[in-house]
Each structure stands twice: as structure tokens, then as C-alpha cells.
N, C-alpha and C positions, 0 to 999 in steps of 0.2 A: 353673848353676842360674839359673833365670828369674825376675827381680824380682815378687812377687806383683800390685804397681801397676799392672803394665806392662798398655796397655791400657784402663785403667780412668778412669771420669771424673774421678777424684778427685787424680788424676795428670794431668787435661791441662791444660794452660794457656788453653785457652777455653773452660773448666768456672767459672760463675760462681757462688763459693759463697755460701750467704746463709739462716744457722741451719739447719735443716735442707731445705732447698730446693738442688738442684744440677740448674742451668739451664744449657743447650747455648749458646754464644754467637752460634752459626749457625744452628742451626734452634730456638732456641726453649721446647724441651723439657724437663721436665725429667726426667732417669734415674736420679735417685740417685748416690749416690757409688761403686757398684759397675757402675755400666752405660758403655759404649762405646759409639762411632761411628765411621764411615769420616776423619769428621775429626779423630780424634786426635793430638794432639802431647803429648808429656813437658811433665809442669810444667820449668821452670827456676827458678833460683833469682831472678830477679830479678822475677820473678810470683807468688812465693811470699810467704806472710803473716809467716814467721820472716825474711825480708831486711829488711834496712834498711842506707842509709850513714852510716855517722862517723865523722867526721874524713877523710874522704877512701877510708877504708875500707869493704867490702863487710864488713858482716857476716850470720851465721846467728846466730836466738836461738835456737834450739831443742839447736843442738850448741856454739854458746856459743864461736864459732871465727869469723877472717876464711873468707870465702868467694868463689867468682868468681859476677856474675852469669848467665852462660851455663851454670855446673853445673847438674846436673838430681843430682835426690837424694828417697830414697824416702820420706821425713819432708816430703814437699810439701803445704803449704797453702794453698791457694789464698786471695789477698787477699781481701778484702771488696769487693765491687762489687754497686751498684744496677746493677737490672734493669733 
């Protein structure tokens, strides 16, 4: 079975999200959280809005567990970043 993400802007890691605005980091655009591009990549987790480190630790807030940063996982939220 096929991640429903998969593909989708809302999942990539140069998907700049910003309230409801989701801007291409390459061209510009924006497609919403449901739209695609030739340049998609998977979120990972260390571009995601649930990671953070402490203590030396990678955690996820969202499952409330250590994580690695190079996981890719379908609860991806993309940080907050200016356009």
C-alpha cells in the first residue's frame, strides 16, 4: 500500500509552509498542500515542525518518541519558514 503523502507538497521538504500558503522553494509557486512537482523530495524528519533536539537527543513531538533525523514519516510538518 502506497503512502497517501507520497508525492504531494505537503510531504516535501522544499514545500515552504506559511498558515495556509504552501510555496515551492524552487519555483516560487504556490500549490497548496495537495499539489506536486517534478522536484519532490520526502519531508524528513529534521525539516519537519514536530523535530527538535534535547539533550542530545533527536526527538518527534507529534509521536512523543526519540527519532533519527534522516526518518521520513507521514505525520510531516513542514517548519515555518519566511518566503
Amino acid at each position: 500500500m502506497s503512502d497517501e503523502n507520497y508525492k504531494k507538497c505537503k510531504s516535501c521538504r522544499f514545500c515552504i509552509h506559511s498558515v495556509s500558503s504552501w510555496t515551492c522553494h524552487f519555483t516560487g509557486g504556490d500549490s497548496g498542500p495537495e499539489g506536486t512537482c517534478a522536484r519532490y523530495r520526502p519531508g524528513i524528519c529534521e525539516s519537519c515542525g514536530y523535530y527538535h533536539v534535547e539533550g542530545g537527543k533527536e526527538m518527534c513531538d507529534a509521536l512523543s518518541r526519540e527519532t533519527m533525523g534522516l526518518d521520513v514519516c507521514s505525520l510531516y510538518e513542514p517548519k515555518y519558514r519566511s518566503v
